[in-house]
N, C-alpha and C positions, 0 to 999 in steps of 0.2 A: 550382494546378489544383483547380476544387471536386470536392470527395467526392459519388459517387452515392448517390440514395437505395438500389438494389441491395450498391455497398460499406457502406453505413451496417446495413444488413439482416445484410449478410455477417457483418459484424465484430460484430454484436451480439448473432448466431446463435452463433458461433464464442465468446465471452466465456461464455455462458450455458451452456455445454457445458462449459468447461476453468475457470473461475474461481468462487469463492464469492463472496459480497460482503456487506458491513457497513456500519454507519451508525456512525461514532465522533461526539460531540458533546465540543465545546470551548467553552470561554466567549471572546466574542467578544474578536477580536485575538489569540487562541492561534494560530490558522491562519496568519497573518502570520509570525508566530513561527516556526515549524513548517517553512513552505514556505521561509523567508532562512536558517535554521539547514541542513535537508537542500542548499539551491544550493552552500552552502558544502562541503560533503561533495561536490558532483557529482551529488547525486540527487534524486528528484523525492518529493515527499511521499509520494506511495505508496510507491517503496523504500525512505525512513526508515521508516516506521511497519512494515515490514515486516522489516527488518533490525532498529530496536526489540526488536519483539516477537520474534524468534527468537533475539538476543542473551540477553536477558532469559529466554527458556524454559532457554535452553542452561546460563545462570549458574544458573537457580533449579533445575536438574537435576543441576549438579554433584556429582558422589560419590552419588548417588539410584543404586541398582542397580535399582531398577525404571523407571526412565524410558527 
């Protein structure tokens, strides 16, 4: 079933409300990389890099009393 342009409004209303957004840059064929590596986990490149980067805060915060 195609998406509305009213849902396409909706959902881009609703993102720009609840979500940040970034530009990551990879050298080409990273992204290949990236998105077969996260299928394998069951997730989609944006939950890798997002589970990444919170793993990653979480270990670099370790024993840190102020984080």
């Amino acid at each position: 079933m195609p998406v509305s342009k009213a849902q396409l409004k909706a959902k881009a209303k609703y993102e720009k409300a609840n979500y940040d957004q970034f530009r990551i840059i990879v050298k080409k064929g990273k992204k290949e990389t990236l998105k077969a590596h996260a299928a394998t986990k069951g997730e989609s490149l944006n939950g890798f890099v997002n589970r990444a980067i919170d793993e990653t805060i979480t270990r670099d915060n370790k024993g840190d009393i102020n984080a």
